[in-house]
C-alpha positions, -999 to 999 in steps of 0.1 A, spaced: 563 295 182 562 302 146 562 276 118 587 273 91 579 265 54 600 265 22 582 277 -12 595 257 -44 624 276 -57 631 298 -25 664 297 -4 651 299 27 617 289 45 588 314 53 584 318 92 547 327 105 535 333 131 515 303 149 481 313 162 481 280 181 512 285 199 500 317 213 493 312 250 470 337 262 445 319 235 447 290 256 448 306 290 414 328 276 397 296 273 397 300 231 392 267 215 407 257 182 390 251 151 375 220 140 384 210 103 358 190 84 378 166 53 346 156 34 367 128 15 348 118 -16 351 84 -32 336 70 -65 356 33 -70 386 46 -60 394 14 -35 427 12 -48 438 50 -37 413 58 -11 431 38 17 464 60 6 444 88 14 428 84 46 463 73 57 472 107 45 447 120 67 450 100 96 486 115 98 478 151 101 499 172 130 469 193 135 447 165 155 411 187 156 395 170 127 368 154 112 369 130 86 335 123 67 339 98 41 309 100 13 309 73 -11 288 75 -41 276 42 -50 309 26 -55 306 -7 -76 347 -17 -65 359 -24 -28 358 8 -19 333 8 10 349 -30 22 383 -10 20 370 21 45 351 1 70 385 -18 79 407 12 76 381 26 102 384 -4 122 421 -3 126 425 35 125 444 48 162 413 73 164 386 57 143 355 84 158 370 111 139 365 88 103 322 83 93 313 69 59 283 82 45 270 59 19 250 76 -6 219 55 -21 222 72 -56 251 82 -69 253 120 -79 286 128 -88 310 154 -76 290 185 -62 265 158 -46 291 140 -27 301 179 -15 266 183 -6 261 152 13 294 161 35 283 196 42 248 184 53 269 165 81 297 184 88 303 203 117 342 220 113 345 257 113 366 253 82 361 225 56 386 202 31 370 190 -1 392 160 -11 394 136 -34 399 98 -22 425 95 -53 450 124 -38 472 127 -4 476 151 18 510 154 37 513 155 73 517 192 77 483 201 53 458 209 80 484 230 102 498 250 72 458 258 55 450 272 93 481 285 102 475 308 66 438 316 76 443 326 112 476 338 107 481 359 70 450 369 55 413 363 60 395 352 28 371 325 20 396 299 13 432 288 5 453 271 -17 485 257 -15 507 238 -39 506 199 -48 534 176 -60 521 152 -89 522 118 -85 508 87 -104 492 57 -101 517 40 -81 522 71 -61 557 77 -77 568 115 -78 562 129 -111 562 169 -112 572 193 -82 544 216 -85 508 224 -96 518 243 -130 481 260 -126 490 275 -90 501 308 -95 520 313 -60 554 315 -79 573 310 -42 553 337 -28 519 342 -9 498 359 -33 464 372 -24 437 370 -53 413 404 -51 382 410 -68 384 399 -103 356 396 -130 341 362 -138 329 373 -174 359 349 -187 371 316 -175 406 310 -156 418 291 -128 450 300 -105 450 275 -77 459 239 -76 431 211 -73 399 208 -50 422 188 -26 450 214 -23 424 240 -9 410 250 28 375 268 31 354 287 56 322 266 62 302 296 63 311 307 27 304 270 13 271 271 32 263 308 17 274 294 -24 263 260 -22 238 256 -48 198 243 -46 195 203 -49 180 208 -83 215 223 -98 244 205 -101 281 194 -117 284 157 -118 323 169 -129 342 204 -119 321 211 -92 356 225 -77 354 249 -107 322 264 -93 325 263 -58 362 280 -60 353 305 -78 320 313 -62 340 321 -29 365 339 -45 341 361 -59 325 367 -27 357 366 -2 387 361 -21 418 341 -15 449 336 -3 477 315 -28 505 293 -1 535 286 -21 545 259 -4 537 223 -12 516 205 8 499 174 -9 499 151 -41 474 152 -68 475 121 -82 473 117 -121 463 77 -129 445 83 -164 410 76 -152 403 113 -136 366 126 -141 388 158 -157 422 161 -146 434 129 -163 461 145 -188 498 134 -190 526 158 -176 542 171 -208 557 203 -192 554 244 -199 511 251 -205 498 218 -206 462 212 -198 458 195 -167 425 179 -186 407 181 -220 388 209 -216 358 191 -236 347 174 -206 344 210 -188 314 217 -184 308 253 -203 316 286 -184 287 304 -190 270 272 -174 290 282 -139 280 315 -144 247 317 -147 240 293 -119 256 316 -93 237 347 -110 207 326 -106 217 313 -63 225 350 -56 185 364 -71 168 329 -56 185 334 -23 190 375 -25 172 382 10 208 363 22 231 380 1 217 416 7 220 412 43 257 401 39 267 419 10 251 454 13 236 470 -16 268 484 -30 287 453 -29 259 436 -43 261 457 -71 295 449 -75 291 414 -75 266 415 -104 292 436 -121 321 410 -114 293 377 -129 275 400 -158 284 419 -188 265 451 -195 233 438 -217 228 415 -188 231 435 -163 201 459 -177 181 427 -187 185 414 -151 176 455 -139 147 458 -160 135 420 -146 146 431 -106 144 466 -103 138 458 -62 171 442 -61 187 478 -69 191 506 -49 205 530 -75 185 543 -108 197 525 -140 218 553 -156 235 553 -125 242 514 -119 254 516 -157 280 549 -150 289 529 -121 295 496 -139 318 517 -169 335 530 -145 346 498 -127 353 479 -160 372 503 -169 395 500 -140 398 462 -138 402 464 -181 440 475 -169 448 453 -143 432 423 -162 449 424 -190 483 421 -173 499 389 -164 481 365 -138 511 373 -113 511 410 -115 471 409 -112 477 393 -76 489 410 -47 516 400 -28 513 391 8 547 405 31 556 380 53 578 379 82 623 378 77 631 338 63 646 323 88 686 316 85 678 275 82 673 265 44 651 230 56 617 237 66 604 220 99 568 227 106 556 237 141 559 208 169 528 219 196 495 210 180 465 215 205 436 190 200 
């Protein structure tokens, strides 16, 4: 069975193939992956019910829900417990109810420190998912490419969940799976759509996630994505496959639609770059036992080349000389060399810097109509 999905602005639907469909998984005795939503909520009771709807209506069935509210001073923890009540299979939804509230990377924290899902969802109690979310984020991991996480596209919706923009103008899929490589972090940029449009593996969360004494109260997504795509890349889904919703109170992403480059937020409530970047230069030395292991010692070298810019880089030598294997004149010849490779393809624009992912034929239907056999 394959499943069939239309990208804004294409003719005709992708097909994939559909790992789940294939038999001789099932007749091996090869389970299915468990999906871990971590749901965060900070007074949000009059979307999060919206959104655990959204949830609750997911094809894919092998999920968990965990539910972290942050303190919440509105209904919102009132709202959950009945949803929970009433919900048609209420022991895949727990609240966690913080006792502090920590803002955005703690609520992550506190849903990874329960989670058990071999893949994880980081969403935001204000956005929805649609029915085929789940299905379409695995279907891409298991089925495409193998990176650290996924993207695909949102609609835009407000307050009252009306339909207000048909895409995330930030994901840069243009109707086509795009695969982001290795890409230097010595500037910001963002390609994917929101927090709640993307799908990671829980081993590369539990590898970036940083110390309990650093965090983002706001952005945490911004560190987090980037993080893993530094480390394992990802994988861009054109098609549409839930709402971010745009009400005016978002912690960033709070700015009107207006059309062509808009900011999705102000970008003086981002926290600054350098502040990302230096706490992941400073998780990969604390933890580099880890890392090495993982990474090898020349693509450890290459990830300090992707976070640090030369005069770093020989601070950080001169500080760690154990944590290199090759003399300095070396690492530096090396580190020329590869800036002067990605100077080319960085410098061109953000589509022609990804690579594009052939798919199989489009099917000869124009409607898309997503796979029917979801095992539990």
């Amino acid at each position: 069975m394959k499943a069939k999905h239309t990208a804004p602005g294409a003719s005709m639907p992708f097909i994939l193939d559909d790992p789940f469909a294939d038999e001789r998984l099932s007749a091996s005795g090869i389970a299915t992956p468990l999906v871990s939503i971590i749901l965060t909520n900070y007074n949000y009771g009059r979307y999060v019910e919206a959104c655990l709807d959204s949830v609750e209506r997911q094809s894919y069935r092998n999920f968990e829900c965990l539910i972290v509210d942050d303190v919440s001073t509105d209904d919102s923890p009132a709202r959950i417990k009945a949803f929970i009540a009433r919900a048609k299979e209420p022991e895949k939804f727990t609240l966690i109810e913080r006792t502090e509230n920590g803002g955005q990377m703690e609520g992550f924290r506190t849903g990874l420190a329960h989670c058990k899902g071999t893949f994880v969802v980081l969403l935001d109690a204000d956005d929805v998912l649609l029915p085929d979310f789940l299905e379409t984020h695995l279907t891409a991991h298991l089925g495409v490419k193998t990176v650290a996480f996924t993207s695909t596209n949102q609609y835009q919706i407000d307050g009252q969940g009306v339909l207000t923009g048909g895409d995330h103008l930030d994901h840069q899929g243009k109707g086509q799976f795009r695969f982001a490589p290795d890409h230097t972090f010595h500037r910001g940029y963002w390609i994917w759509a929101t927090a709640s449009s993307m799908m990671f593996r829980k081993t590369v969360l539990d590898l970036i996630f940083p110390d309990p004494d650093v965090t983002f109260r706001i952005c945490a997504d911004y560190f987090v994505a980037h993080f893993a795509q530094l480390l394992g890349n990802s994988l861009l889904i054109p098609t549409i496959h839930g709402c971010y919703r745009r009400h005016g109170e978002n912690n960033f992403g709070s700015n009107p639609i207006i059309g062509a480059l808009n900011s999705v937020g102000s970008m003086d409530k981002h926290p600054p770059h350098d502040d990302f970047r230096k706490a992941m230069i400073a998780h990969v030395l604390r933890h580099f036992d880890r890392f090495h292991v993982i990474l090898g010692p020349r693509v450890f070298a290459l990830l300090m080349f992707r976070l640090n810019r030369l005069g770093e880089l020989l601070r950080l030598y001169d500080a760690h000389p154990d944590k290199f294997r090759s003399p300095k004149r070396v690492l530096v010849r090396r580190y020329l060399a590869y800036r002067v490779q990605k100077y080319f393809i960085e410098n061109r624009p953000w589509p022609q810097k990804l690579k594009l992912i052939k798919t199989p034929q489009p099917a000869t239907s124009p409607h898309a109509s997503p796979a029917k056999v979801r095992p539990e």
